[in-house]
C-alpha positions in Angstrom: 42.5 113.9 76.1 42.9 110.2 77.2 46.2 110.1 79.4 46.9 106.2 78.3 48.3 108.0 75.4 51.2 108.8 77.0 53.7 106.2 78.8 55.1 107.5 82.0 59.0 106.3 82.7 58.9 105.4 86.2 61.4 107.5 87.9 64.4 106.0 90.6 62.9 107.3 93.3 59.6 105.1 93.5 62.2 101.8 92.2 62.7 99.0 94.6 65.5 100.0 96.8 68.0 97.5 96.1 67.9 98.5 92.8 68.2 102.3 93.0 72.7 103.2 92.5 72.9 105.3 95.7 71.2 102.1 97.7 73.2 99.4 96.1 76.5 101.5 96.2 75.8 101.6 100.0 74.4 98.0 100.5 76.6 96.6 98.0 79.6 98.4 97.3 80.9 100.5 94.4 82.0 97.6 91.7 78.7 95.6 91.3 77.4 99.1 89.5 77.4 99.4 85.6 78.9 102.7 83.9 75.2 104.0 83.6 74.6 103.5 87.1 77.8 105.0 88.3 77.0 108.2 85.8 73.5 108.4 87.2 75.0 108.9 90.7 76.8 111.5 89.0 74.1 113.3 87.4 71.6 113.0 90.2 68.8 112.9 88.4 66.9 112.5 84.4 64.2 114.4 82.5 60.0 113.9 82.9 60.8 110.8 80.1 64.3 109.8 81.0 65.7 108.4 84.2 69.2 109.6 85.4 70.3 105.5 84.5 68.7 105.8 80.9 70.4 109.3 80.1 73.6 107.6 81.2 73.1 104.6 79.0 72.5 107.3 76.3 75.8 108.8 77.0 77.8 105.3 77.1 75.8 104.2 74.0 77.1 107.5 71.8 81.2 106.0 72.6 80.2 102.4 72.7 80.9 102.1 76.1 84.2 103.6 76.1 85.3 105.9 78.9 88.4 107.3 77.5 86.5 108.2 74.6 83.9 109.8 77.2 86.5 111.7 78.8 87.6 113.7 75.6 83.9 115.0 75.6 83.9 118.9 76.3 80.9 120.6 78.3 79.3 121.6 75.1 79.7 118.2 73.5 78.1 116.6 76.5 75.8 119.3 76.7 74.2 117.9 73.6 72.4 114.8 75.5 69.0 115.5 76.7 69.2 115.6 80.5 72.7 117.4 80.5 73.1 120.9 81.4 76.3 122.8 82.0 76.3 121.5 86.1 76.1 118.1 84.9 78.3 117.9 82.3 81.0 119.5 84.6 80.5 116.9 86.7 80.9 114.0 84.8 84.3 115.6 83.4 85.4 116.4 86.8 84.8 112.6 87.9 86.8 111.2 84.9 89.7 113.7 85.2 90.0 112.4 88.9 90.0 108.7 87.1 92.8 110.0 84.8 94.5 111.4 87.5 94.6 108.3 89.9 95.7 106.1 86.8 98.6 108.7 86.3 99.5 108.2 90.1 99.6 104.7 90.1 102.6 104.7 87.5 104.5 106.3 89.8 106.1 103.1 92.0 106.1 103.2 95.7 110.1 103.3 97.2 110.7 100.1 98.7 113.0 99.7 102.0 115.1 97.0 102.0 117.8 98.6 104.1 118.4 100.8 106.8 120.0 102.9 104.6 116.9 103.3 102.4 115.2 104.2 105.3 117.1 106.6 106.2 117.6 108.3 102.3 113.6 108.5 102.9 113.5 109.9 105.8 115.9 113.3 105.1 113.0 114.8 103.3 111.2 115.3 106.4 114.2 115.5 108.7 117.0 117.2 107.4 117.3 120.5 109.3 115.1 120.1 112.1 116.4 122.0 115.3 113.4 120.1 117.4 113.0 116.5 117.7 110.2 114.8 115.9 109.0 111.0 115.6 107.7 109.3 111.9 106.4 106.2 111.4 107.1 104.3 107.5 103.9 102.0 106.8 105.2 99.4 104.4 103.0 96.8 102.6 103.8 93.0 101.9 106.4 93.9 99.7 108.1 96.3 101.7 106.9 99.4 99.7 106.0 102.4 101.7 102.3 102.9 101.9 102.3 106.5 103.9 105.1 108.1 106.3 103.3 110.0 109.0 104.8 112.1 111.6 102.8 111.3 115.0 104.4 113.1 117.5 106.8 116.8 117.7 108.2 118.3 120.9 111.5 120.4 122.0 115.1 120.2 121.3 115.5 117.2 124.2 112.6 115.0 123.5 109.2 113.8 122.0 106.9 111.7 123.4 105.2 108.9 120.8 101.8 107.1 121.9 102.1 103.2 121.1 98.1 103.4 120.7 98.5 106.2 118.2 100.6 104.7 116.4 99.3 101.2 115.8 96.0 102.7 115.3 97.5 104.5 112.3 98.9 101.6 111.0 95.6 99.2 111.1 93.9 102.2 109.2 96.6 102.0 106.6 96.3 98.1 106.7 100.1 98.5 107.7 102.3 95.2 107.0 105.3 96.3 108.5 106.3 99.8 110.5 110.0 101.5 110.7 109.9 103.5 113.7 112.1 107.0 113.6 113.0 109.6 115.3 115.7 112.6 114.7 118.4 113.6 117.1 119.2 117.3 117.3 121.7 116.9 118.8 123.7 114.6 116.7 124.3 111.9 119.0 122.8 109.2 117.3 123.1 106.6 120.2 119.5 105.9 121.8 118.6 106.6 125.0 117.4 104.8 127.8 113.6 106.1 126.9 114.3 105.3 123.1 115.2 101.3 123.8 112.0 101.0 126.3 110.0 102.2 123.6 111.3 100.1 121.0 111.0 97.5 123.1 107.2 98.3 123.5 106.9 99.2 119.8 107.9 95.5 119.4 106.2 93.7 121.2 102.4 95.5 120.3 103.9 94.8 117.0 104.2 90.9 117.1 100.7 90.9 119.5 99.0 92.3 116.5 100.6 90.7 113.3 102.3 94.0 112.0 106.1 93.8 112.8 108.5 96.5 114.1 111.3 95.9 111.4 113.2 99.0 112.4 113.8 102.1 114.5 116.0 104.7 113.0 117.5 107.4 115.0 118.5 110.3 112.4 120.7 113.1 112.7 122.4 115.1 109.9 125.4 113.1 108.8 124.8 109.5 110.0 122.0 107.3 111.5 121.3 104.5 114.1 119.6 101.5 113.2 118.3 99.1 116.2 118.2 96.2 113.6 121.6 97.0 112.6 123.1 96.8 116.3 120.6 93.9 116.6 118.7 96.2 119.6 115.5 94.9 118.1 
């Protein structure tokens, strides 16, 4: 039988290499991939006559391109494209319910801290009740919205010891605009100690040598709070 017959679809492998998803993901970052390509990283791989792109473009093509339609598909229905079995099909579902999920997320608005007193309303969910002392750092965007409270430091009923380098490395993996430094007092005295205005001092200055201000450092305790930008200590 002559074997011209019969066209061969070259698979990704053997494409050029800029032009395979995985390599241009890597080489050029996730958004200059289409839908099909994005599903074909998915799916991992097509049938003898259909790459993983093509069974993709198959896919898009049955909902005109429309994801939310895509994501109502069950494992059955998507089951029903050549080149989809159970494992794939879960995974495609799986990667669009973690799109739904992220879009529901982002409703949700990030506080913002305008005051000390916002800051410290924040910080009771982490510090109310704490018989040991333990320091947080707020990462605030442009706007002055929290990006991600961190704890970087716990120690005894006396004291905790914070790592400037720790922090501010922290901060430039957040992409940090702004920090509020704070720290809880077991105690309940709420005035700072000599160790406490050093390191705010410290705080500050890293902060202005690398563009991401020290706004505030808030010493917490039960009923009340002290604010170094308050008592103009910063």
């Amino acid at each position: 039988m002559d074997n011209e017959q019969y066209s061969t679809v070259t698979s990704i492998k053997s494409w050029a290499e800029a032009d395979r998803p995985r390599e241009k993901l890597l080489t050029h970052g996730r958004t200059v991939l289409s839908d099909a390509e994005l599903i074909a990283i998915l799916i991992g791989s097509g049938t003898q006559a259909l790459s993983a792109i093509d069974v993709g473009k198959n896919i898009l093509s049955a909902v005109n391109n429309d994801l939310n339609h895509l994501a109502k598909f069950s494992v059955k229905e998507l089951m029903k494209f050549r080149g989809i079995g159970q494992a794939k099909a879960i995974s495609i579902i799986a990667a669009l319910e973690l799109g739904r999920r992220r879009k529901e997320s982002a409703v949700q608005e990030k506080p913002k801290i305008i005051s000390s007193q916002d800051a410290y309303e924040l910080l009771k969910a982490v510090m109310l009740d704490l018989n040991h002392e333990e320091f947080w750092v707020i990462m605030l965007n442009r706007a002055n919205r929290v990006i991600r409270m961190k704890r970087v430091s716990s120690g005894g009923i006396s004291g905790t010891v914070a790592d400037v380098k720790v922090i501010f490395k922290e901060a430039i993996d957040q992409m940090a605009s702004a920090l509020i430094l704070a720290h809880n007092h077991p105690s309940g005295n709420r005035n700072p100690s000599d160790q406490d205005i050093r390191l705010t001092r410290k705080m500050k200055e890293s902060g202005q040598l690398l563009d991401i201000p020290v706004l505030d450092h808030i010493i917490f305790t039960e009923d009340k709070y002290y604010s170094f930008a308050d008592e103009a200590m910063l």
